[in-house]
C-alpha positions in Angstrom: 0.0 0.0 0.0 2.9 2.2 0.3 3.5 2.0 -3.3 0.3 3.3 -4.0 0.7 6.1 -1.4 3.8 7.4 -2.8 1.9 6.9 -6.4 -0.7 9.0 -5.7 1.7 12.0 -4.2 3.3 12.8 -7.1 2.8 11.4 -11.0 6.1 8.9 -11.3 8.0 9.1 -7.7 11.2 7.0 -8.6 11.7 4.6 -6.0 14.0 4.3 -3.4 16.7 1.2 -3.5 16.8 1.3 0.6 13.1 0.8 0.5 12.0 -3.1 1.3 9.3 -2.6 -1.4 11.3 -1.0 -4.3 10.3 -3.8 -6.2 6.7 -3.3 -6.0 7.1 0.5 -6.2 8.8 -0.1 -9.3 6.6 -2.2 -10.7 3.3 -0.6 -10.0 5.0 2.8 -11.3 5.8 1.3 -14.8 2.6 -0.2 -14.7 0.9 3.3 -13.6 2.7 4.5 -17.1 1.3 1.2 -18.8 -2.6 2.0 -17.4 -2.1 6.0 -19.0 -0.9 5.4 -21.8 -3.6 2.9 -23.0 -7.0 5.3 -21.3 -8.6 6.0 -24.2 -10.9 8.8 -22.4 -10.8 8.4 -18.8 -12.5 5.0 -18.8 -10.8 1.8 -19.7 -13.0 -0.8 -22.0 -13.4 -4.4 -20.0 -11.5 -6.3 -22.1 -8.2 -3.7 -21.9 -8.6 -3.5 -17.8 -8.6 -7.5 -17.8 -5.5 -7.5 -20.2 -4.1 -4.8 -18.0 -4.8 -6.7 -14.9 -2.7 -9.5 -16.5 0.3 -7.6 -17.2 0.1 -6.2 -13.5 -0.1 -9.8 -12.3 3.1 -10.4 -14.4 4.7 -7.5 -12.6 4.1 -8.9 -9.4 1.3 -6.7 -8.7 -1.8 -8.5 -6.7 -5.6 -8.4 -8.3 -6.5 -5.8 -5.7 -2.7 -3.2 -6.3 -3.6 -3.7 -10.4 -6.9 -2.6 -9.9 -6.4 0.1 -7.4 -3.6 1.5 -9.9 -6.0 1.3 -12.8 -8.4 3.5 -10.8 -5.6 6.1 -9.7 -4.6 6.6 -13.2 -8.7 6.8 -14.5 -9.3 9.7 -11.8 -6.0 11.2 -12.4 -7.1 11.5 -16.3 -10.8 12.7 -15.1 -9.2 15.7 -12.6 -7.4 16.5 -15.7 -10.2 17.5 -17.5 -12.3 18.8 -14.8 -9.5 21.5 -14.8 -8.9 22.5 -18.2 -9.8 26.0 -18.1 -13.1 27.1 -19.3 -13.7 30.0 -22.4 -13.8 33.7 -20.3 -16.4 36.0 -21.9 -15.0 39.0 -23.3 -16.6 41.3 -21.0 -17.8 40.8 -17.4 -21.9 41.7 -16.8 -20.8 44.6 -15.1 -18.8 46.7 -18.0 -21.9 45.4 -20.7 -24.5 47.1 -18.2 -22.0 50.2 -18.2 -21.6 50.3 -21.3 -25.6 49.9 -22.0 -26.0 53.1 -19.5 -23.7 55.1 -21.1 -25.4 54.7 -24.8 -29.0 55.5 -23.4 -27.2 58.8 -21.5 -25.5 59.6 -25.2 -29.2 59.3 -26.7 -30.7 61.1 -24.1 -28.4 63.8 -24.3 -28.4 63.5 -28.0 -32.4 63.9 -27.6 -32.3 66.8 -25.4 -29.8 69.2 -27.5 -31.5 68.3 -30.5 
């Protein structure tokens, strides 16, 4: 679980080689890589998270870690895009309503000269 701590603090922490579980920390980070590079989206299709639970088995990576990762790298990618920036209007509500008063006091002016 400490792999998946330290994965979730930063994007690819490299791992420590006094730590007694580099070996999983390195092998969930590569697989971390593995999981983003194949999200299509932000979801993964069944068949691509069974495959992908395979590979993490193969890495030494339990059912439970593979999954876990999976689901780190899917909410990673969906925080992503909740915070792409939105389009700004060109003018805030306040300077449009300004701008409105000061054409009706041009006309009114314009009126009252005339």
């Amino acid at each position: 679980m400490a792999a998946m701590r330290r994965i979730g603090a930063s994007p690819l922490p490299s791992p420590s080689s006094d730590h007694p579980e580099s070996g999983l920390e390195a092998g969930s980070e590569g697989f971390a890589r593995l999981v983003e590079r194949q999200l299509d989206g932000s979801m993964l299709r069944y068949s691509q998270r069974q495959r992908l639970i395979r590979q993490g088995e193969r890495r030494g990576l339990s059912r439970f870690e593979a999954n876990l990762v999976i689901a780190l790298a899917e909410h990673r990618k969906n925080s992503q895009a909740a915070a792409r920036p939105r389009m700004e209007r060109s003018m805030p509500a306040w300077a449009w309503f300004i701008v409105f008063q000061l054409v009706l006091l041009c006309g009114y002016g314009a009126i009252w000269w005339a």
